[in-house]
C-alpha positions as CSV (number, residue, x, y, z in Angstrom):
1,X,0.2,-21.9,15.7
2,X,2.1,-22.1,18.6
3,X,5.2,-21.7,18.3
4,X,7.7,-19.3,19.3
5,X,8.6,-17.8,15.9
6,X,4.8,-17.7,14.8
7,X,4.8,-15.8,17.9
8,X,7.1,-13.9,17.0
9,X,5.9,-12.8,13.4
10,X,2.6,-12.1,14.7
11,X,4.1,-9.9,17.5
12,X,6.1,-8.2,15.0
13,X,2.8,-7.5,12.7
14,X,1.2,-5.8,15.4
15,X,4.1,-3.7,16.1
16,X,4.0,-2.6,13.1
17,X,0.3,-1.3,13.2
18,X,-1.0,-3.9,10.9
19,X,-3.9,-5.8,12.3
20,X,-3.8,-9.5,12.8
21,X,-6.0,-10.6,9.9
22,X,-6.5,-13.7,8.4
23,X,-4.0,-13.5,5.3
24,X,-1.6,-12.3,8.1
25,X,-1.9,-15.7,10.0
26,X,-1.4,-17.5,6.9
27,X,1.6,-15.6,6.5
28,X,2.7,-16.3,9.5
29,X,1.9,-19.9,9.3
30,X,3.4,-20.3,6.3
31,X,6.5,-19.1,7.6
32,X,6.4,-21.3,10.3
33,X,6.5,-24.4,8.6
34,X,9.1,-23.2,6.2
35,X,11.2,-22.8,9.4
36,X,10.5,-25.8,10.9
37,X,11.2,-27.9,7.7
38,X,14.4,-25.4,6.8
39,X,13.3,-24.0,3.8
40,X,14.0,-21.1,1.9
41,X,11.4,-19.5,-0.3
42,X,10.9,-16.6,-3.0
43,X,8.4,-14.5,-2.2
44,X,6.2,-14.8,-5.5
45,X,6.1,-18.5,-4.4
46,X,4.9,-17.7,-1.0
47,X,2.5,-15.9,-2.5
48,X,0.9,-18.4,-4.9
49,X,1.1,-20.8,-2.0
50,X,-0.9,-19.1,0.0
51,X,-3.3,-17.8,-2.7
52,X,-4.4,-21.7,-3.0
53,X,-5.4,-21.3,0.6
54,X,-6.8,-17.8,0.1
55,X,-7.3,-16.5,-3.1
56,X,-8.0,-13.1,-2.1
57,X,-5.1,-12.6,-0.9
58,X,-2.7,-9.7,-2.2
59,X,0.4,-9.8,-3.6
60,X,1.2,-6.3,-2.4
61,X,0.5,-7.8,0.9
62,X,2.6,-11.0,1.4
63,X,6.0,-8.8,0.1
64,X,5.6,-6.0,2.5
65,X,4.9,-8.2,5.4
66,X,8.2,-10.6,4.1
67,X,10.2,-7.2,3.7
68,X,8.7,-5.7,7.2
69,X,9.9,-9.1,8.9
70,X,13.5,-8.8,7.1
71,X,13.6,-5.3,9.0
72,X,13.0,-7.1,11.7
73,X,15.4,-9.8,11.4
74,X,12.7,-12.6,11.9
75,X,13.8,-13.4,8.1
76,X,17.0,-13.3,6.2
77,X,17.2,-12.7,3.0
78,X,19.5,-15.0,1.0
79,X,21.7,-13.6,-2.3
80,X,22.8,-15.9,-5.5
81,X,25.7,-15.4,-7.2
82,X,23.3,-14.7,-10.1
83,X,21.6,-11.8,-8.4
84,X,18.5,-13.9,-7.2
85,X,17.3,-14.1,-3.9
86,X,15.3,-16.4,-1.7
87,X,14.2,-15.5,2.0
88,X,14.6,-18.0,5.2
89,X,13.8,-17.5,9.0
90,X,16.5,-18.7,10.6
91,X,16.2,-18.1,14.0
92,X,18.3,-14.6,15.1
93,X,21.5,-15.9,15.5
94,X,24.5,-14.3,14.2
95,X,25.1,-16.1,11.0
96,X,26.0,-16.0,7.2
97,X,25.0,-18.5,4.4
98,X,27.1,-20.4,1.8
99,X,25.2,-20.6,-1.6
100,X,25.3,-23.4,-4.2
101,X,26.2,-21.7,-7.7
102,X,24.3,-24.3,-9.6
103,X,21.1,-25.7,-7.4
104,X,21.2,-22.7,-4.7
105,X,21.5,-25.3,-2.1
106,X,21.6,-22.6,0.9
107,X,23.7,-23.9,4.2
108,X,24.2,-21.8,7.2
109,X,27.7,-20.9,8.2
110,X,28.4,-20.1,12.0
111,X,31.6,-18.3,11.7
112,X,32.6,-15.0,11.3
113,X,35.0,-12.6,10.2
114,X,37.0,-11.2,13.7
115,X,36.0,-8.2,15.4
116,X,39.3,-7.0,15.1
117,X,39.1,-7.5,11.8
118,X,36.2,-5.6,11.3
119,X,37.8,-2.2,13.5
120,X,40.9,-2.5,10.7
121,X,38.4,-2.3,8.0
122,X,36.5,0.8,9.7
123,X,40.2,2.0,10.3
124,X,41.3,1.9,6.8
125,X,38.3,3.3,5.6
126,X,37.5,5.9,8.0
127,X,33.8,4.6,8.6
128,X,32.1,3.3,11.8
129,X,30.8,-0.2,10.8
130,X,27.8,-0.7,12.2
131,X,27.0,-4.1,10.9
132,X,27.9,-6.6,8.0
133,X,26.7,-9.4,5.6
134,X,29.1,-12.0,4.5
135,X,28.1,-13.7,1.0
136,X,29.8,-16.5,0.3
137,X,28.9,-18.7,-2.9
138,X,30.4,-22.0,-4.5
139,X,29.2,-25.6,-5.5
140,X,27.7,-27.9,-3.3
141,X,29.1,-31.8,-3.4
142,X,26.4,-33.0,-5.4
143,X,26.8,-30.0,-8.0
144,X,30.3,-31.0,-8.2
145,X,29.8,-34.7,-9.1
C-alpha cells in the first residue's frame, strides 16, 4: 500500500499509540480501496470483509479504529434520513453529502453555507460556532423514475 491515504491511516494509527499490526493494515487497506473506488461502507460490513481475510480479527477492533479515523477526519461519516449511517474517506476537503432517501446513493456536495451566514447564526444564538455539518437528503434520478 502506497498510497497517500493508506499513508495516512497508518500514520494516524501510530499517533494514536496503537501499533501497526496486521489487522491494522488490513484496515487500512481496506480503506484504501474503498477510497479509490468511491465507496461508502458500514462498519459491520468492513468487518465481515475483512474477517474473510483474517478471521481473527475483532470486531471491537475494526469500530474503534473506523471511529479513531472519523476523529481524525481521514473518514466521514455519512447520515440517512432514516437514522442509518455509512462511513467514506473522502479526502479532507471541506464538503457535505447529499443522500438518496430510497437507495442511499451518497454524492458529495462542494458548496457551502456562507461564512457570514454562519456569524448570524452564532449572533442570534449567542454561541461561537466552531464548526458544522450540513445534511442534506432527497431522491436520486433513478429513485425518481
Amino acid at each position: 500500500m502506497s498510497t497517500e491515504i493508506g499513508d495516512k491511516i497508518l500514520a494516524a494509527f501510530e499517533e494514536m499509540s496503537q501499533r501497526n499490526t496486521r489487522p491494522r493494515r488490513l484496515i487500512a487497506e481496506r480503506l484504501v480501496e474503498l477510497a479509490q473506488k468511491g465507496d461508502d461502507f458500514t462498519t459491520d460490513d468492513l468487518w465481515q470483509e475483512l474477517r474473510a481475510i483474517e478471521p481473527t480479527i475483532g470486531r471491537a477492533t475494526v469500530f474503534r479504529s473506523i471511529e479513531k479515523l472519523v476523529d481524525q477526519s481521514l473518514l466521514d461519516r455519512i447520515e440517512f434520513a432514516d437514522g442509518s449511517h455509512h462511513y467514506r474517506v473522502c479526502g479532507g476537503t471541506h464538503h457535505h453529502h447529499l443522500t438518496c432517501t430510497k437507495c442511499h446513493r451518497v454524492v458529495e456536495v462542494h458548496l457551502c453555507l456562507p461564512a457570514e451566514q454562519l456569524h448570524a447564526i452564532g449572533d442570534q444564538t449567542n454561541f461561537q460556532i466552531e464548526g458544522h455539518a450540513l445534511s442534506l437528503f432527497g431522491r436520486c434520478q433513478n429513485c425518481r423514475q
